[in-house]
TORKOL-4160 file (C-alpha; in steps of 0.2 Angstrom, whole numbers, padded with zeros to 4 digits, m for minus):
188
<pt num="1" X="0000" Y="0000" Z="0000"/>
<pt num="2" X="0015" Y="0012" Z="0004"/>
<pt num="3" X="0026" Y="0007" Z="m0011"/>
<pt num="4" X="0031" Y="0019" Z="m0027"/>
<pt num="5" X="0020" Y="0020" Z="m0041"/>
<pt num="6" X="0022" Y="0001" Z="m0049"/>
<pt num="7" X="0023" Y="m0002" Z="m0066"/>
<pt num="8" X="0009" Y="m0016" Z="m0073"/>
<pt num="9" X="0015" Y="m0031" Z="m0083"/>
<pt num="10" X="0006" Y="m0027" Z="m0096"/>
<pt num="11" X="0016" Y="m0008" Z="m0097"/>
<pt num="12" X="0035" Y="m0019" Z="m0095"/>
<pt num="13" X="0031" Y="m0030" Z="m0108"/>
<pt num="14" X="0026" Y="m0016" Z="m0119"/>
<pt num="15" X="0041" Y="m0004" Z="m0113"/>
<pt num="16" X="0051" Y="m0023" Z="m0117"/>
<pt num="17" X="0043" Y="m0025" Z="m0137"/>
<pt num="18" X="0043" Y="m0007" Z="m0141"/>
<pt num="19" X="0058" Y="m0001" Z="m0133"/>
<pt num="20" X="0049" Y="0014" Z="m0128"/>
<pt num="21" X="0051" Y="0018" Z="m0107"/>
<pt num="22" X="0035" Y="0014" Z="m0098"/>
<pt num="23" X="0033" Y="0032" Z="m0095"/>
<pt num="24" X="0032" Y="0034" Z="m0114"/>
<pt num="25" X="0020" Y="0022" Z="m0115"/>
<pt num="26" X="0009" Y="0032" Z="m0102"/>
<pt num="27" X="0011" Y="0046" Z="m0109"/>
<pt num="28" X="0003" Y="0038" Z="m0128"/>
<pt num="29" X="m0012" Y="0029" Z="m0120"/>
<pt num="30" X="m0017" Y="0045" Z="m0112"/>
<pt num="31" X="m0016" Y="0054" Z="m0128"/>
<pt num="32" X="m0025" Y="0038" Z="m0136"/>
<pt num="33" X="m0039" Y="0041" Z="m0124"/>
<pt num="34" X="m0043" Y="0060" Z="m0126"/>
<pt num="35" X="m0041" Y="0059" Z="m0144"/>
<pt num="36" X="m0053" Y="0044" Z="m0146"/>
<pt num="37" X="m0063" Y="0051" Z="m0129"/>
<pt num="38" X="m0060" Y="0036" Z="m0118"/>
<pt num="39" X="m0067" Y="0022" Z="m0134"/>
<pt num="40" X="m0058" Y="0008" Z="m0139"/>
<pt num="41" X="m0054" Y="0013" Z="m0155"/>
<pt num="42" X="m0048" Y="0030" Z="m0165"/>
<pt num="43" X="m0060" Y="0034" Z="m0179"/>
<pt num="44" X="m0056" Y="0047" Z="m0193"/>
<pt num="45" X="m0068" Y="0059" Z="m0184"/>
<pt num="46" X="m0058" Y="0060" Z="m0169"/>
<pt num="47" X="m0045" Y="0068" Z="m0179"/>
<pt num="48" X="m0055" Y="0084" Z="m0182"/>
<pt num="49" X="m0051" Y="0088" Z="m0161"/>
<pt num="50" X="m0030" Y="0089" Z="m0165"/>
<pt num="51" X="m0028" Y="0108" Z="m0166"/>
<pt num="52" X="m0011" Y="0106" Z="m0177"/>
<pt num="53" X="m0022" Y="0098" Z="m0191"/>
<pt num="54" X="m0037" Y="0109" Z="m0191"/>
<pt num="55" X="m0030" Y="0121" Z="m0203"/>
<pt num="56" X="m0018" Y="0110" Z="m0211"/>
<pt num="57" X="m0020" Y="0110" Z="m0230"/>
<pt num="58" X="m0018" Y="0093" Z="m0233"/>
<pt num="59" X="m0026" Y="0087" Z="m0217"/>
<pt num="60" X="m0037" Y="0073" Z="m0227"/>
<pt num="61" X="m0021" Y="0066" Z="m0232"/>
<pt num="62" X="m0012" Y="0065" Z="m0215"/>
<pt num="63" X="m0029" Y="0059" Z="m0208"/>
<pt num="64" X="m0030" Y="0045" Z="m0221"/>
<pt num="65" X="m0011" Y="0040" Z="m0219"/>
<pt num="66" X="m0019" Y="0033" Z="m0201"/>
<pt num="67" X="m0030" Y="0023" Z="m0208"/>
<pt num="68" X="m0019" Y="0015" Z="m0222"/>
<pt num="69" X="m0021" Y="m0004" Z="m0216"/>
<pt num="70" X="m0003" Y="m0007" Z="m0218"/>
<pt num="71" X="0001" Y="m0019" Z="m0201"/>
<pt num="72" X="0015" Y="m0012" Z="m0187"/>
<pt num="73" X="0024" Y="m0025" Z="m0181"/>
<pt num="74" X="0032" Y="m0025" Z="m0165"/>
<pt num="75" X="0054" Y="m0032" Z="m0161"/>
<pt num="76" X="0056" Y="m0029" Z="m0181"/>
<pt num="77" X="0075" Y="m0034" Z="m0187"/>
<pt num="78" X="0085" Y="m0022" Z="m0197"/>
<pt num="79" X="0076" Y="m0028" Z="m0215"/>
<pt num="80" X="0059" Y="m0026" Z="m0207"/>
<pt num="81" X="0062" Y="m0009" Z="m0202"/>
<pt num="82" X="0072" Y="m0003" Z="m0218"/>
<pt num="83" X="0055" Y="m0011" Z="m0227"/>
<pt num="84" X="0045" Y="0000" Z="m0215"/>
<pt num="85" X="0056" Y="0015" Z="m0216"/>
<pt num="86" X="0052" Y="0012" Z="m0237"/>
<pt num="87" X="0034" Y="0011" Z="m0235"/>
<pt num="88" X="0032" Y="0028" Z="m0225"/>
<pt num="89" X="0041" Y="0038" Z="m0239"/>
<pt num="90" X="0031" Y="0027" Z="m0251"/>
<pt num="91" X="0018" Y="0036" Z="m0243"/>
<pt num="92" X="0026" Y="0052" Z="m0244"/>
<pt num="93" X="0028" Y="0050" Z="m0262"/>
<pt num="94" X="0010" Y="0047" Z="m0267"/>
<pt num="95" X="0004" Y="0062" Z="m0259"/>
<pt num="96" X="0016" Y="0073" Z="m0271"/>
<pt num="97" X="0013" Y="0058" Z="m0286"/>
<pt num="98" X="m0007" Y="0064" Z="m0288"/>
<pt num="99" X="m0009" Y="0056" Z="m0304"/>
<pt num="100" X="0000" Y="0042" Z="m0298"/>
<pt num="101" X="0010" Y="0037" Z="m0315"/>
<pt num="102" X="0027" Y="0034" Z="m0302"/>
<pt num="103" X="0034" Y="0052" Z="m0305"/>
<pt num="104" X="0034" Y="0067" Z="m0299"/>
<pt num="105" X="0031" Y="0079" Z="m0309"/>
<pt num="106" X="0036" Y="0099" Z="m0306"/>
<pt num="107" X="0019" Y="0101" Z="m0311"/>
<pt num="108" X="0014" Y="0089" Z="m0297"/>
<pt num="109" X="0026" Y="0098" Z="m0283"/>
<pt num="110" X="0021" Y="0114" Z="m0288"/>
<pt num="111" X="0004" Y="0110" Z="m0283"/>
<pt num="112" X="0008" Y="0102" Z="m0266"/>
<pt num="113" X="0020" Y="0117" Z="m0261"/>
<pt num="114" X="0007" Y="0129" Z="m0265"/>
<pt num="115" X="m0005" Y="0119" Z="m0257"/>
<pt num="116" X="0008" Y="0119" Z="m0241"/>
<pt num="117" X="0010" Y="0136" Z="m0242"/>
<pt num="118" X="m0007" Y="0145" Z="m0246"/>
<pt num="119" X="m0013" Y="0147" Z="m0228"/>
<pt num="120" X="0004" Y="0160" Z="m0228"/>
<pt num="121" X="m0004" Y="0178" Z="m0232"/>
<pt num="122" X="0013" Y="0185" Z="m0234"/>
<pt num="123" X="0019" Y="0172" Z="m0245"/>
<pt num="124" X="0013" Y="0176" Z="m0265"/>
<pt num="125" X="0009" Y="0162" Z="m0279"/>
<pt num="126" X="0026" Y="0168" Z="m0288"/>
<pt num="127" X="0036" Y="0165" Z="m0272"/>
<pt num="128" X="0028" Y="0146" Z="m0268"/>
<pt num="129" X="0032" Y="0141" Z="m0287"/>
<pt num="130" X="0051" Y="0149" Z="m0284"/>
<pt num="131" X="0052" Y="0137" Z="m0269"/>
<pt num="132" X="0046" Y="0121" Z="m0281"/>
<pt num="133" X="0057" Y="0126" Z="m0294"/>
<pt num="134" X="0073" Y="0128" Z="m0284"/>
<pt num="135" X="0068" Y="0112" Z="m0275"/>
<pt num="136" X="0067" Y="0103" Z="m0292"/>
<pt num="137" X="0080" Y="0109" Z="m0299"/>
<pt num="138" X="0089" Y="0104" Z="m0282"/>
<pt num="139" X="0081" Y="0085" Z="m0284"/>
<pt num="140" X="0088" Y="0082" Z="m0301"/>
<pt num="141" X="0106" Y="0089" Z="m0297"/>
<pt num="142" X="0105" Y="0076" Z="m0282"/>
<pt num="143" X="0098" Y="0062" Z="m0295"/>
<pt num="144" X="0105" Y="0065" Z="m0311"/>
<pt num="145" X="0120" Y="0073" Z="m0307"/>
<pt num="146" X="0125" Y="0088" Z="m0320"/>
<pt num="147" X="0112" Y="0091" Z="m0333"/>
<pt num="148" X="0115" Y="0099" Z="m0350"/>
<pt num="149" X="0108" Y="0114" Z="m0355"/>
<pt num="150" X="0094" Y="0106" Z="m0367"/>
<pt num="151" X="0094" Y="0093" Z="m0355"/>
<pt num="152" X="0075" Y="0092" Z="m0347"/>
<pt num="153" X="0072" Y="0084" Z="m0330"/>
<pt num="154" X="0058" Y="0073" Z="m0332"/>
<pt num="155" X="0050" Y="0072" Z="m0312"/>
<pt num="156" X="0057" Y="0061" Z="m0298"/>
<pt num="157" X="0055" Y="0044" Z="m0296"/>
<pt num="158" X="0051" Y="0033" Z="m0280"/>
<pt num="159" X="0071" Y="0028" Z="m0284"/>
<pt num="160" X="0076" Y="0047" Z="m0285"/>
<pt num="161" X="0064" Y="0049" Z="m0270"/>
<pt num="162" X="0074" Y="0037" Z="m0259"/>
<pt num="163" X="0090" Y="0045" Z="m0263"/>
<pt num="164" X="0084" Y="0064" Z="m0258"/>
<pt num="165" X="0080" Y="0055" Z="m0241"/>
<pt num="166" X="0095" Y="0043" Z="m0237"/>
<pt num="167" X="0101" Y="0049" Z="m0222"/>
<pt num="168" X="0087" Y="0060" Z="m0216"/>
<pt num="169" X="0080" Y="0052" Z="m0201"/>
<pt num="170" X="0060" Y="0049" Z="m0208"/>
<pt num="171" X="0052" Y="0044" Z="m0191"/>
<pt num="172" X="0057" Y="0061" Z="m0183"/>
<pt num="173" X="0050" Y="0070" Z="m0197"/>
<pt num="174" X="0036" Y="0060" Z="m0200"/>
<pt num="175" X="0023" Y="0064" Z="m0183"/>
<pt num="176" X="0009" Y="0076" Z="m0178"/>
<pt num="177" X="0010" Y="0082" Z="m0162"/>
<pt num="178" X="m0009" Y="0078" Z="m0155"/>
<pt num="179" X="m0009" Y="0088" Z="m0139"/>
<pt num="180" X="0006" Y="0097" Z="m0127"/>
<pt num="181" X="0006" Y="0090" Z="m0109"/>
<pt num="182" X="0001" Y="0103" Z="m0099"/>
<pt num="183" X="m0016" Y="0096" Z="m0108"/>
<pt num="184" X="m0014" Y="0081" Z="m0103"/>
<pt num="185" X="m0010" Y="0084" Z="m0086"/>
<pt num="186" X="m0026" Y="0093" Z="m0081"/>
<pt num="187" X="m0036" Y="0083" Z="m0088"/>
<pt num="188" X="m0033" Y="0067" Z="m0077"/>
């Protein structure tokens, strides 16, 4: 009755599987339980309460990426988590492919940036299409090295896509933040 906050089996052997600390994993089943207001299961409509999303310009796709039906495994080796790592900037390069024919198109990234970039009042058309085109041009430098003068980049490829993104770490980049703590902490 007088001993320290114990931890539950349940919360080791997840702290064990996931290699978060039990503390972390605290810290997500209280977020789980506002966001899907204390049910079982998080529906798309409990999205609409995550205030970082609610003016987010492509809010439907990050909404839909957490319903994707791709399985999470727990302990993955090495291969398994490269795979995983692959399938989030699949993800990631659907939601710049729109016609999905395997490229990117400037066209195609034009549209997203501006999309990205059109809740910015101080930000004109011009100035979003600069930033694509820079980008672009950056994206083929990286991929196809030195082009010639008549030389026309075609769009980036998932190939070309993996390259831009080797050595960038995808799963800090990759989150939404659902609520700060201070939240959290007056509400329980």
């Amino acid at each position: 009755m007088g001993s320290a906050h114990s931890v539950p089996a349940e919360m080791r052997e997840l702290a064990d599987r996931t290699g978060f600390t039990s503390e972390q994993i605290e810290h997500l089943h209280r977020r789980f339980k506002q966001l899907s207001r204390d049910q079982l299961t998080i529906r798309k409509e409990n999205f609409d309460s995550i205030p970082d999303l609610e003016f987010n310009p492509i809010r439907a796709k990050i909404v839909h990426a957490f319903f994707d039906k791709r399985p999470i495994e727990m302990n993955m080796d090495e291969e398994q988590l490269d795979r995983f790592r692959k399938e989030k900037l699949k993800f990631l390069f659907h939601m710049y492919d729109s016609d999905h024919d395997g490229k990117i198109t400037l066209q195609e990234y034009r549209n997203v940036v501006e999309e990205l970039l059109s809740g910015n009042p101080h930000l004109e058309k011009e100035s979003a299409r600069s930033i694509a085109d820079g980008a672009m041009m950056e994206a083929a430098s990286i991929c196809v090295g030195q082009m010639g003068p008549d030389q026309v980049y075609e769009g980036i490829t998932f190939e070309d896509f993996l390259k831009m993104w080797q050595g960038i770490d995808i799963e800090t980049k990759m989150h939404v933040r659902f609520l700060n703590m201070e939240t959290i902490a007056h509400c329980y």
